[in-house]
C-alpha positions in Angstrom: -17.9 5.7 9.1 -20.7 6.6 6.8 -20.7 5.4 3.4 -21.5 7.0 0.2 -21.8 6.1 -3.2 -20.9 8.2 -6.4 -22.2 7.8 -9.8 -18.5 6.0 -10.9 -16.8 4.6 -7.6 -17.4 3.9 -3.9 -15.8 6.1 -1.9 -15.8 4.9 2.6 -16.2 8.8 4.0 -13.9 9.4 6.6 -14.4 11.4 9.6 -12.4 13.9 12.2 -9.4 16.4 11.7 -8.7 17.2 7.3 -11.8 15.0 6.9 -13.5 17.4 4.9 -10.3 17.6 2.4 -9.8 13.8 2.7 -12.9 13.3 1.9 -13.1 15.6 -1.6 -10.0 14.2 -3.1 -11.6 10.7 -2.6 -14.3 12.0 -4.7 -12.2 13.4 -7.1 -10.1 10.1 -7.7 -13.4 7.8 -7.8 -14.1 7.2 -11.2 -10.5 5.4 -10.7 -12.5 3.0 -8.9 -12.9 1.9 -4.9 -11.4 4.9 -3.2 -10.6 3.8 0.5 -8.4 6.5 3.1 -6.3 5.7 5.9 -4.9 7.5 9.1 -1.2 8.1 8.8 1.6 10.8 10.1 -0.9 13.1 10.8 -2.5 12.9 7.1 -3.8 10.2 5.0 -2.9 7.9 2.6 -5.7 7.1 -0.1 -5.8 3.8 -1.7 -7.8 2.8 -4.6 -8.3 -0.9 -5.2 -5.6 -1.8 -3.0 -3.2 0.1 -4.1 -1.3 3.5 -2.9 -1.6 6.2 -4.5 -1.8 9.3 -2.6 -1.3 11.2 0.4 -2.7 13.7 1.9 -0.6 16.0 4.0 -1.4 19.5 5.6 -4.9 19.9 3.3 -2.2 19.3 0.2 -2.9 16.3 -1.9 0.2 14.2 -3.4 -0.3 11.4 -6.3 2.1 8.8 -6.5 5.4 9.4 -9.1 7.9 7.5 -10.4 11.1 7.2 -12.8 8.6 7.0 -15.8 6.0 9.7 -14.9 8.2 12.3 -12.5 8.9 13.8 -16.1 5.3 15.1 -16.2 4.7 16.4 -13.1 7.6 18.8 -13.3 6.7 19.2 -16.6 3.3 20.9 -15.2 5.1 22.6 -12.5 3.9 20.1 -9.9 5.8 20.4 -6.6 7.6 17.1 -4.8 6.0 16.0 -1.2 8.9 17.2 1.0 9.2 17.0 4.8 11.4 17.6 7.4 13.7 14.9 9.2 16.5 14.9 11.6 19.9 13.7 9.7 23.0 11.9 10.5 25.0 13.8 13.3 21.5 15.4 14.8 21.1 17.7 12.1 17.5 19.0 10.1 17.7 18.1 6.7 14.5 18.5 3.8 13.7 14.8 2.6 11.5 14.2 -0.4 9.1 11.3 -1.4 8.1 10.0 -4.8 4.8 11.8 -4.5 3.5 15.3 -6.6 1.0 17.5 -6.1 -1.4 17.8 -9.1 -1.9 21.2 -11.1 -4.2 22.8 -9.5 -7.0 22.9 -11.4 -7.4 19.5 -11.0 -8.5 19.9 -7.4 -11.9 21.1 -9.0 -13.9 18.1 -10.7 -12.8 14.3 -11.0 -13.2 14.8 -14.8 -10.1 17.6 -14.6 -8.0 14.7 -12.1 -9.1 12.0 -13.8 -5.9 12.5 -16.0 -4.1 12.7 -13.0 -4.7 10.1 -11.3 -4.1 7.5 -14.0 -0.6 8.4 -13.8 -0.4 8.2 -10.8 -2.2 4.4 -10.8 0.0 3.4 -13.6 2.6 4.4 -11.4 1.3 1.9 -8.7 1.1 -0.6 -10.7 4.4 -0.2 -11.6 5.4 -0.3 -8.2 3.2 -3.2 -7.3 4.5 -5.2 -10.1 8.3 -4.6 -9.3 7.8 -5.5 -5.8 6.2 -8.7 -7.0 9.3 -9.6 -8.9 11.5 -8.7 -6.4 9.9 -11.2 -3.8 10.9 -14.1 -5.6 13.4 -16.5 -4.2 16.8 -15.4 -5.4 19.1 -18.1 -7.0 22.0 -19.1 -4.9 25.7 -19.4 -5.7 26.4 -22.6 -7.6 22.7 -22.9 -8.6 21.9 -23.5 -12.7 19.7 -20.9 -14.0 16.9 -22.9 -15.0 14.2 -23.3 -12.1 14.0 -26.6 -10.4 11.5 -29.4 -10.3 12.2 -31.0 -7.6 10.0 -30.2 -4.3 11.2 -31.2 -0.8 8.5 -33.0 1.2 9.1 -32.8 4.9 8.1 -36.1 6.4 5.0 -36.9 8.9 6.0 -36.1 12.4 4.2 -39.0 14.8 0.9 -38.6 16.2 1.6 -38.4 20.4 0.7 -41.0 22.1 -1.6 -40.2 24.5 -1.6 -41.8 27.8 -4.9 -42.2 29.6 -5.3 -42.4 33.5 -5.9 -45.9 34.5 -9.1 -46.5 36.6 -9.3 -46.0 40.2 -9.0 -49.8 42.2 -7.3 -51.9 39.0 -3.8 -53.7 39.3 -1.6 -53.2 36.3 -1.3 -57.4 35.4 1.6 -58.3 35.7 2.8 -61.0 33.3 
């Protein structure tokens, strides 16, 4: 992969089939800061400093939504990422993912998606933060509220003993 540098990000070029696309909407979300694009289903999913926030599917870019910021991207007419899946019982059915596309006049400088693509970071970090809540240990049944202080220590297992061949010619002394 080649590696090019803009005036406000780093953005890793990537290369083959929707490169070319892949590789403009990394530009345009580069002043967010380290843009970095991955293979997946047949598209890509763009992360910038770690976190998701975008996929490309079909030459069609998608920033990352959620409860708080869904509200203005149908607000602007944005359309939902939606794809096709097979159902319960065999059947087609159209599935939908928290992800818009961005007006498009955004599509035309990172100045016009810089907007954009904050909401759709803030969203991330939303998401990031939840997640980190959510991975705490969860208090059991019958278990006070209040954390506790005590830490189990799990005790030294033995070293092995380790046998060594005795020499070629030598009794064992018997005694």
């Amino acid at each position: 992969m080649a590696r090019g540098t803009t005036t406000t990000g780093t953005v890793r070029r990537v290369t083959g089939a929707g490169s070319d696309f892949a590789n403009h909407c990394m530009e345009l979300l580069s002043p967010l800061g380290p843009v970095l694009a991955r293979r997946m289903f047949g598209g890509f999913g763009l992360y910038v400093d770690g976190l998701f926030l975008a996929i490309i599917s079909r030459d069609e870019l998608y920033l990352k939504a959620d409860a708080v910021s869904q509200a203005r991207y149908e607000a602007a007419g944005c359309e939902p990422f939606r794809y096709t899946r097979t159902g319960k019982e065999g059947r087609e059915e159209v599935a939908s993912l928290n992800y818009f596309r961005p007006p498009e006049e955004t599509l035309e400088s990172p100045a016009l998606m810089l907007p954009w693509g904050r909401v759709a970071m803030e969203s991330a970090l939303r998401s990031a933060n939840s997640k980190a809540k959510t991975s705490t240990p969860k208090k059991r049944a019958g278990t006070t509220a209040a954390p506790s202080t005590e830490t189990s220590v799990k005790p030294l297992k033995a070293a092995p003993t380790i046998k060594r061949p005795r020499a070629a010619g030598r009794r064992k002394a018997d005694g």
